[in-house]
C-alpha positions as CSV (number, residue, x, y, z in Angstrom):
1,X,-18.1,115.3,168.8
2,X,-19.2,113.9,165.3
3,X,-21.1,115.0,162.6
4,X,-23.0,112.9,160.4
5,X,-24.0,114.3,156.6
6,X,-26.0,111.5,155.2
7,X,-26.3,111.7,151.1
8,X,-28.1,110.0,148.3
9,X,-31.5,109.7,148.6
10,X,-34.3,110.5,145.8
11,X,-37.1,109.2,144.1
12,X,-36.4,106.1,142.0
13,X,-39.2,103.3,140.5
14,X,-39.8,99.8,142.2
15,X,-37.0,97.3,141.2
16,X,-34.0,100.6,140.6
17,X,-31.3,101.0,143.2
18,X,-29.7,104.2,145.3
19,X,-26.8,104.4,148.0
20,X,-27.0,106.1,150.7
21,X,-23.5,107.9,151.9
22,X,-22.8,108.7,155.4
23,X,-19.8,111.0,155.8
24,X,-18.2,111.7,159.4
25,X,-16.3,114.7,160.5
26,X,-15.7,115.8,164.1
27,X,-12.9,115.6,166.8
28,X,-14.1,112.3,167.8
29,X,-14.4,110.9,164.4
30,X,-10.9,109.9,163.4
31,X,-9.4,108.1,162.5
32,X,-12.1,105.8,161.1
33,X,-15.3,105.9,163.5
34,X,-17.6,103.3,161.0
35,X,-15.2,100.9,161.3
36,X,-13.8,101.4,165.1
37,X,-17.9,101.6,166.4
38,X,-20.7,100.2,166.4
39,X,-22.7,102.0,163.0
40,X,-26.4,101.6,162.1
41,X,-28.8,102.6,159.3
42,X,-32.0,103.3,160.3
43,X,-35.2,104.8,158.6
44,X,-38.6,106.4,159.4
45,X,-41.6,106.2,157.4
46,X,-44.7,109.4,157.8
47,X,-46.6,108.1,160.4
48,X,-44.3,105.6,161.9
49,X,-41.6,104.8,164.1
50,X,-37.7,104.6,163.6
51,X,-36.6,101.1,162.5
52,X,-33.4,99.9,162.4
53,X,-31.9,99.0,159.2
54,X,-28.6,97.7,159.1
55,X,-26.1,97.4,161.3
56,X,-21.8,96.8,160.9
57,X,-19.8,96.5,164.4
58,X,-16.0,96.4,164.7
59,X,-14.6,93.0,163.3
60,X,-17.7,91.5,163.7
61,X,-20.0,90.6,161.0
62,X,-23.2,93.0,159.6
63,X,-26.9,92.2,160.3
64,X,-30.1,93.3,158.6
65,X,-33.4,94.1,159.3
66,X,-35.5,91.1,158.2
67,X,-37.4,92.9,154.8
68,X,-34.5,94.0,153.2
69,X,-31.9,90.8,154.1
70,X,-30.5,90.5,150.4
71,X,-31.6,93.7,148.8
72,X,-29.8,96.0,150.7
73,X,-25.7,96.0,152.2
74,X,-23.9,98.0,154.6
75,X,-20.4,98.9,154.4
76,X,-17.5,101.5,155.1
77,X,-14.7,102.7,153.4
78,X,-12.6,104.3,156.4
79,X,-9.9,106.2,153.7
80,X,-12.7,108.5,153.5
81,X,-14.4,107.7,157.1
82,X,-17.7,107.6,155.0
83,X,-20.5,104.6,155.2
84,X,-22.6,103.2,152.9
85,X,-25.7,101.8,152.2
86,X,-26.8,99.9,148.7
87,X,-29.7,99.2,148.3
88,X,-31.3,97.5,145.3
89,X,-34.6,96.2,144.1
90,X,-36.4,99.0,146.0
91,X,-39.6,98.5,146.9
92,X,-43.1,101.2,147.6
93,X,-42.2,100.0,151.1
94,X,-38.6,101.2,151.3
95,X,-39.8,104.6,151.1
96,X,-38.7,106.9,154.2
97,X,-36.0,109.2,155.2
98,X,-32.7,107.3,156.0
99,X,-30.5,108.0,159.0
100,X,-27.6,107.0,159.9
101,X,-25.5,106.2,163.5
102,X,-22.7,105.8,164.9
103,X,-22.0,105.0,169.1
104,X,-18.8,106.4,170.3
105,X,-17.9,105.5,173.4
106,X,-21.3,104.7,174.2
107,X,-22.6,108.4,173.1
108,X,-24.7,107.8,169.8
109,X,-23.9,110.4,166.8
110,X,-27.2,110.7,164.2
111,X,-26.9,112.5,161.0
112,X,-30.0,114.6,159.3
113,X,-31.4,112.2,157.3
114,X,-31.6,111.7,153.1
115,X,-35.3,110.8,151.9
116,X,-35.9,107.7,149.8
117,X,-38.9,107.5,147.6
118,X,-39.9,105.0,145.7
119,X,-43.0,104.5,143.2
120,X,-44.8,101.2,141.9
């Protein structure tokens, strides 16, 4: 098993920044799940569906949804098995609660979720 505790959210102005921290614990999550798996940002706005975000797979390169390409950057830091999620020059648009993911041996892992808010 793996549990995900996603961190880091808040309400910030248009234009500030936040990262998101997603810290993994669990039997299956060592020795460093982030970087070993397939992870994933993803978010949900009131109203709407779950997008994906971001996206880091083992020794292969990141991807980003198209709206935040630029603003935003996933990464890991497997000393602490914890991933990450800058994101700067928030927009209104960005606002939703964050989630993160990880797929271990093909079983996906979500955490709770941290709520981003951001004002004009």
């Amino acid at each position: 098993q793996v549990q995900l505790v996603e961190s880091g959210g808040g309400l910030v102005q248009a234009g500030e920044s936040l990262r998101l921290s997603c810290g993994a614990s669990g039997t299956a999550s060592s020795p460093n799940v982030f970087t070993a798996n397939t992870a994933k940002w993803y978010r949900q706005a009131p109203g709407k569906q779950r997008e994906w975000v971001a996206l880091m797979t083992p020794h292969g390169p990141t991807n980003y949804r198209e709206s935040v390409k630029g603003r935003f950057t996933i990464s890991a830091d497997s000393t602490s098995n914890t991933m990450y999620l800058q994101m700067n020059n928030l927009k209104p648009e960005d606002t939703a609660t964050y989630y993160c993911k990880v797929e271990v041996h093909m079983k996906p892992f979500w955490g709770q979720g941290t709520q981003v808010s951001v004002s004009a």
